[in-house]
C-alpha positions, 0 to 999 in steps of 0.5 A, a space after each residue: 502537492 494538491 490533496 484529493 479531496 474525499 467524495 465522503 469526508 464523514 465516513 469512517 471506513 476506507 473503501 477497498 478501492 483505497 487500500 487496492 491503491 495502497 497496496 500497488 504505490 507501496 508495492 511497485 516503490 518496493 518492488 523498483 528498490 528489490 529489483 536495483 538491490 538484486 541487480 547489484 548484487 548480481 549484476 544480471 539484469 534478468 534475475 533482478 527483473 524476475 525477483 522484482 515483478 515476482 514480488 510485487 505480485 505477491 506482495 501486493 496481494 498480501 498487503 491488500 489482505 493485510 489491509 482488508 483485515 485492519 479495516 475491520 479492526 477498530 483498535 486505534 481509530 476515533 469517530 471524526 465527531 469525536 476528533 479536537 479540533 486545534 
């Protein structure tokens, strides 16, 4: 798989645009699997849609908070000058 390449390799900080992208990869993977689960549960089409848009609205929004807050929390993170090189 190709990596994107990061228009600013020495920052340290994620761009909101980043953790908007998180959020709706992870969110509409999430959603796809609720959506099956409530199908086959249930056996109706409908409610499984119903749950599953629902809850990549709303979970979305959650994460990217979620998201937004970390990035404002250093803990865990090392300054890319003071990484090892292997």
């Amino acid at each position: 798989m190709p990596r994107i390449q990061n228009p600013a390799p020495h920052a340290a900080r994620d761009l909101p645009i980043r953790s908007l992208a998180k959020a709706v990869t992870w969110r509409v993977s999430g959603s796809v699997a609720t959506a099956f689960l409530v199908y086959l549960a249930t056996g109706a089409i409908h409610v499984a849609l119903a749950i599953g848009g629902l809850e990549v609205i709303v979970k979305m929004g959650l994460y990217y908070v979620h998201e937004r807050v970390w990035e404002r929390i250093d803990l865990g993170r090392v300054a890319r000058s003071e990484r090892k090189v292997s």
